[in-house]
C-alpha positions, -999 to 999 in steps of 0.1 A, spaced: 864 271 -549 871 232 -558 838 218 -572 844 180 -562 817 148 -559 809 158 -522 797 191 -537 778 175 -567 762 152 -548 754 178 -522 737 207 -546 722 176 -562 705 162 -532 688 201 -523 678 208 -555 663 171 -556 680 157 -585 699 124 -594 727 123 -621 745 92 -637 784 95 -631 788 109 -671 768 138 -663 784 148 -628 816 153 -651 793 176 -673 779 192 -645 811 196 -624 826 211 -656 799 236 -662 800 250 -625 834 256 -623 832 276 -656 798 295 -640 825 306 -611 851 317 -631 828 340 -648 813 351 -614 854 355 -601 859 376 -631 831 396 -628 845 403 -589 873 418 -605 848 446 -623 849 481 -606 814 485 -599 816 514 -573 797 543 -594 773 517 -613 738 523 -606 720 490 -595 692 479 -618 660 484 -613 640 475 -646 653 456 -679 644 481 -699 634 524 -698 597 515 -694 583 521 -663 543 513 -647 535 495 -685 507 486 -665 469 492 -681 446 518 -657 417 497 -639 387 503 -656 351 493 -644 332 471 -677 300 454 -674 301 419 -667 275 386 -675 248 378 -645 251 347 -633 223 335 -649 246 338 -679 276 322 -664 253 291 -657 236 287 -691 261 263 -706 268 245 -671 271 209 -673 259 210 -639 244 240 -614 232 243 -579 214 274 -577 238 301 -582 268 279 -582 287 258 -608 287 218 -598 317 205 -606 330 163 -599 346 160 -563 380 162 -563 395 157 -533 384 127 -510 391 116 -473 
């Protein structure tokens, strides 16, 4: 595949970006050398390769739920700039 302008400007104008004309050289250069790697690695027999799954022999490194006490909301609100009750006043944000 022929990396050209058209494309540049193309892939460019998806991904939201603008280049000068020195770095569309750069940029041109660098994809043509990301698909040569990708034709070489076409040429790779990968028929009895197992896809993978996880980077690394770990598996489920996740920590076990675990039910802890927690502060009451009369804590939570003791060093509130600013309360309402049981709830946290906070500046408005988002106006019409």
């Amino acid at each position: 595949m022929k990396i050209d302008d058209q494309m540049i400007e193309k892939i460019s104008g998806l991904a939201c970006l603008e280049f000068r004309e020195e770095e569309k050289e750069k940029i041109r250069q660098d994809l043509e050398q990301i698909l040569t790697f990708v034709e070489k690695l076409k040429e790779m027999d990968t028929k009895d390769v197992e896809p993978l799954v996880y980077l690394s022999e770990r598996t489920d490194v996740l920590r076990e739920d675990r039910v802890v006490s927690s502060i009451s909301h009369e804590e939570a609100l003791l060093n509130a700039p600013g309360k309402s009750g049981r709830f946290f006043k906070v500046p408005k944000v988002i106006r019409k």
